[in-house]
N, C-alpha and C positions, 0 to 999 in steps of 0.2 A: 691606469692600473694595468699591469703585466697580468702578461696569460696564465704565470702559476697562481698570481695574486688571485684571480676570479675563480680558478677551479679551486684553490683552496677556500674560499668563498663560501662555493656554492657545496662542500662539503661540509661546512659546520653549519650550512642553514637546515638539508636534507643530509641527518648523518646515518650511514648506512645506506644510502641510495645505489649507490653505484655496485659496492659490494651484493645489496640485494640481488640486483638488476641480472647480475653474474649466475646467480643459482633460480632462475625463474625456469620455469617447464611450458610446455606447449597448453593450448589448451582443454577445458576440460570439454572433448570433444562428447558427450552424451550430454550434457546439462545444455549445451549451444546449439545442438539438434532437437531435443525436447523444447526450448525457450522457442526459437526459430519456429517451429512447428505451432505453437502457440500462436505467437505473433502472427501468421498469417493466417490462419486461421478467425484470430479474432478481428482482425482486418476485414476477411470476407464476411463476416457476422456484424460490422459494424455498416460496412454496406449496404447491405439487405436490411437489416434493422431501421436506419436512418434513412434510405431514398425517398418515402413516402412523405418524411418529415419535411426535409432537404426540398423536396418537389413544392410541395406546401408554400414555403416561406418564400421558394423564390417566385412564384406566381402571385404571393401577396404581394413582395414589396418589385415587383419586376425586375427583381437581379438578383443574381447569385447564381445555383448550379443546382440540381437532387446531387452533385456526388460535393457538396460543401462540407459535410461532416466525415466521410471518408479521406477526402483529400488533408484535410486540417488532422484527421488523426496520422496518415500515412505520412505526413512531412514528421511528427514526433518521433514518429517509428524509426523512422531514419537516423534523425538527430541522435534516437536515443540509441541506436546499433553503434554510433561511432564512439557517442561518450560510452556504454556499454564495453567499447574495444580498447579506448583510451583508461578507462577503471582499472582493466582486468591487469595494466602494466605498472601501475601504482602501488608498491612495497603497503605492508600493513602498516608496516614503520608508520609511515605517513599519515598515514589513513588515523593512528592514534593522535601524532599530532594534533591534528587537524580538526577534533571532534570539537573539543572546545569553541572552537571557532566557527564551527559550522553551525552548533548549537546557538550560541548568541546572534548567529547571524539568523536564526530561525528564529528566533522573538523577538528580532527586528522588523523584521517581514509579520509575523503575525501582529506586532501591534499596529504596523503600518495599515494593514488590510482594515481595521478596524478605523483608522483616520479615513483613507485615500483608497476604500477599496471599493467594487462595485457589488449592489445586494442583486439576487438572484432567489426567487422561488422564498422569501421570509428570511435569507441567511448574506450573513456579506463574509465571503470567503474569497473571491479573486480581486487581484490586482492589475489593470489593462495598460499596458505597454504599448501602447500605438496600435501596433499589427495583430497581435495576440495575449494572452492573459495566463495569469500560471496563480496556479494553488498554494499559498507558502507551506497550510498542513499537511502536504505530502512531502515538504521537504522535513518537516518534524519528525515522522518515523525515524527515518534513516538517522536523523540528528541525535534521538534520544538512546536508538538502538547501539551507537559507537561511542557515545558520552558513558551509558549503561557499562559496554564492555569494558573501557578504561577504567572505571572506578571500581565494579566488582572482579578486576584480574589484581587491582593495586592492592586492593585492602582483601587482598585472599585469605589472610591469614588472620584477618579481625571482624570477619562479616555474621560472629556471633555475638558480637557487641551494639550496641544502640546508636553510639554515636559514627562506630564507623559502617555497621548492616544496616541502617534505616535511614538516619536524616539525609547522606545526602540524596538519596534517590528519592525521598519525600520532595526536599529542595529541588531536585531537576525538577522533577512533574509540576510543580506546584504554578510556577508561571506561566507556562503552556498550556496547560489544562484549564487555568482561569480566562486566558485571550479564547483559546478554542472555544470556552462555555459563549462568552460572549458573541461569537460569530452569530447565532450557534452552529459547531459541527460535533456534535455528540457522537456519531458513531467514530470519528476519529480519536476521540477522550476513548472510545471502548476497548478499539484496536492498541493503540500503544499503552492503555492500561494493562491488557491484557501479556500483549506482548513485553513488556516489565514486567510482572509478575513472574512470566516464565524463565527468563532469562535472569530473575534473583531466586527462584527453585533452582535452576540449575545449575546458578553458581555460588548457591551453598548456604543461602539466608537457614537459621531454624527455624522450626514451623511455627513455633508459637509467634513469630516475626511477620512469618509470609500470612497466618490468616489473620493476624491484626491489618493488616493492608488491606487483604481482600476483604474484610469485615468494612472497612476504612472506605473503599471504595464500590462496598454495597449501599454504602449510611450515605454514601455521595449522591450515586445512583437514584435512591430514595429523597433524597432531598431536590431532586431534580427534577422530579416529577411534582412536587408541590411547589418548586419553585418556576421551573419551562411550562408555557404553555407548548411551545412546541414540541415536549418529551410530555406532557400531560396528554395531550389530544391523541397524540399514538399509542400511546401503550391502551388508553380506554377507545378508540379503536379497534384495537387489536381485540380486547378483551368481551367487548360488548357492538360487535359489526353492525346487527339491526340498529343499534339505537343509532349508529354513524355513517348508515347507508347514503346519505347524500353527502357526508364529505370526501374531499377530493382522496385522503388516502385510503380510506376503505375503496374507493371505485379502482385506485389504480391494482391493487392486493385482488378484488375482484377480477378484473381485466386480467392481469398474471397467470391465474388459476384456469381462468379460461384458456389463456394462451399455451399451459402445459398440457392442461387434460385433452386439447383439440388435437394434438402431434400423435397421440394414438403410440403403435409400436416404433414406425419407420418415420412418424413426421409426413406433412405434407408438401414434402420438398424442399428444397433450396432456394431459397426467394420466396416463397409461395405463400408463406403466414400473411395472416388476416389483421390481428391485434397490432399489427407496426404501424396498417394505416388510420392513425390517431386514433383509436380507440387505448392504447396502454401507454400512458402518457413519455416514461422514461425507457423507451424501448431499445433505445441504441446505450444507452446508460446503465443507471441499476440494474435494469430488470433485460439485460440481453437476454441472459441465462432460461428466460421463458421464452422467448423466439429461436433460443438454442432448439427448445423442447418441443416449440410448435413447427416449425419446417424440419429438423434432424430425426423426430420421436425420440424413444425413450434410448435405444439403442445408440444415436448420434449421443445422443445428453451423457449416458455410458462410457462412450468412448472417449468425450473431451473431458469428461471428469478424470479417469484412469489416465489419458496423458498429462494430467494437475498431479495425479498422486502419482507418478513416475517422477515428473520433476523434482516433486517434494522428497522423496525416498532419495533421490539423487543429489540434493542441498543437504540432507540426514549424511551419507556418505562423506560427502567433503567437510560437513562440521567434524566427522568423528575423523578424520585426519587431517585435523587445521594443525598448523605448525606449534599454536603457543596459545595459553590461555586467551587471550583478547583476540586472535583470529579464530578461534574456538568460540566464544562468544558472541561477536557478532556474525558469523557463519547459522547460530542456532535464532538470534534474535530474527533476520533474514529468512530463514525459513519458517519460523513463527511464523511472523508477518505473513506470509503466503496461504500458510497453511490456515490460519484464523482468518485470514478475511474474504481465502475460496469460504472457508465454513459458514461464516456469516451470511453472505449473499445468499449460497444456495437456501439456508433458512429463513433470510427476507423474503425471497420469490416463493415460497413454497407457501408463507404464514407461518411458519414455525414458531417463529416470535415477532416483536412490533417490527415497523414498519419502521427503517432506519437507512439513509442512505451511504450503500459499502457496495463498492463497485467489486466485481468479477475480474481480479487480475488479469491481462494481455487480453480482453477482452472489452471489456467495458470503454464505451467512449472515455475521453478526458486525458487531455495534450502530458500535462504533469504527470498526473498517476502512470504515467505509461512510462512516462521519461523517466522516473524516478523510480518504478519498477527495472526498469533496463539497466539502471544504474546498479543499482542492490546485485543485479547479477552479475553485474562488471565485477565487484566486488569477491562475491564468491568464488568466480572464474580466478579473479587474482590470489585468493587461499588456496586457490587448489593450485597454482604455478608455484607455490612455494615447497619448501622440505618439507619434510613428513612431520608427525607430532612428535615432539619433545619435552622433555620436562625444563625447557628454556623457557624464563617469564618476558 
């Protein structure tokens, strides 16, 4: 095949690519300094969090390292700065393609996990690769959030209709939510429920539409509970602690409260918290955000929340001059996701409501969710290198 033969090729596989490539801008240097700032930060907090743990395991089993769990998160970090770099030069063009495909290959992986995966703590959620293990339902956000934008930027013009405003986003969910039940990972059914919802309010379901859903998805909710022991036993935890003082997640919700209330104004330092060493079981995990509280105080907790909602305010920016309906979309589904599932956590750790495992964006341990956050901002980074808004679909 001749050299025109393949560029002309490689122009009807990726069309618009090169044209794209031509009008890209630099980057979005405040969201790369806010993300960055995060990033290492949650690094140092997963350090300090996990040594105790890390320490622990490698004097039981006489090998391994106290920095095993920093290490193993600090190689994601990495990986995920490059893919994060490699994202941000990816036309959206693409990025639409793609969804499709990204999607089925994400309830590929979720059913696999349920064949071939390994259980963990009552739930079978990863899949081990030799070396290391990854989450397929953190690749589902990102999957349903870009299938989402495709379909409510296409039918923009019919999303007060039934067949075209509701089945198919009933149909995406429908299969992923039933493999998730099955794991079980419930608060991930929460998060991309929730982030759907928002992302069909904003582009443009009518109401009587949107609260039949959320209605839809309360009756699920409720059914889940008589039907999960595992969503029965927390929520009557939550609601009834005495009667569930010896089980494990009342202790851990206990253990948390302690670990906030002890951090005072200023915290007892950096390193210095008490609850990491095994007393609060998911320290380096869920419940960072209480080792935030306890070695930063209330002040350090202040300041890394205000740099959450800078980011946030900052992915708000770039959605509201994404170039096109579908980089408009999923610029908002992406910040959803951020901003609901900082919200969640801080209300796990606090007791606000049950006890549900939502990790703490660029903070929380866990290889995937970090890569796959990194990735989401690759993404955004690439909306923002693009033209400004238009009324181009």
């Amino acid at each position: 095949m001749s050299t025109n033969s393949r560029a002309a090729r490689r122009r009807s596989i990726l069309p618009g690519l090169e044209a794209a490539a031509k009008h890209r801008g630099g980057f979005d240097i405040t969201l790369l300094t806010l993300v960055l700032i995060l990033l290492a930060l949650g690094l140092l907090m997963v350090l300090s969090s996990s040594y105790p743990r890390a320490y622990s395991e490698a004097l039981r089993t006489e090998s391994g390292s106290p920095l095993d769990y920093f290490n193993h998160q600090l190689v994601f970090a990495v990986a995920g700065l490059f893919i994060m770099y490699a994202a941000s030069w990816v036309p959206m063009s693409l990025y639409r393609q793609g969804a499709k495909l990204l999607y089925i290959f994400t309830i590929v992986m979720l059913a696999a996990v349920l064949v071939a995966g390994t259980a963990e703590n009552n739930a079978r959620r990863w899949i081990y690769l030799g070396f290391f293990s990854f989450q397929p339902s953190e690749i589902s956000k990102l999957a349903i959030i870009l299938l989402f934008a495709d379909l409510i930027a296409k039918y923009r013009a019919r999303m007060n209709t039934l067949k075209y405003g509701v089945v198919p986003y009933v149909v995406v969910l429908a299969i992923p939510f039933l493999l998730l039940f099955l794991e079980p990972h419930i608060s991930c059914i929460i998060i991309v429920a929730l982030v759907a919802l928002t992302m069909l309010f904003i582009g443009g379901m009518p109401w009587k539409y949107l609260l039949t859903l959320f209605a839809g998805v309360a009756l699920l909710g409720l059914l889940a509970f008589f039907v999960s022991n595992h969503v029965h036993v927390r929520i009557l935890a939550w609601l009834h602690p005495a009667a569930y003082a010896d089980d494990d997640i009342s202790y851990q919700v206990r253990e948390s409260l302690m670990a906030i209330g002890s951090g005072g104004l200023t915290g007892l330092g950096p390193g210095e918290g008490r609850q990491k060493y095994l007393y609060l079981p998911e320290s380096h995990n869920d419940y960072i955000f209480s080792i935030v509280c306890e070695e930063l105080g209330l002040l350090g907790a202040i300041a890394i929340l205000l740099l959450l909602a800078l980011m946030l305010l900052r992915c708000i920016q770039i959605t509201m001059n994404a170039k096109d309906r579908f980089s408009f979309l999923v610029a908002a589904g992406i910040t959803a996701h951020f901003g609901l599932q900082t919200i969640l956590n801080i209300l796990v750790v606090t007791n606000t409501i049950p006890c549900t495992g939502v990790s703490l964006p660029f903070f929380s341990y866990g290889g995937t969710a970090l890569l796959m956050q990194l990735v989401e901002v690759g993404v955004l980074l690439s909306i923002s290198r693009e033209l400004p808004l238009s009324n181009a679909e």
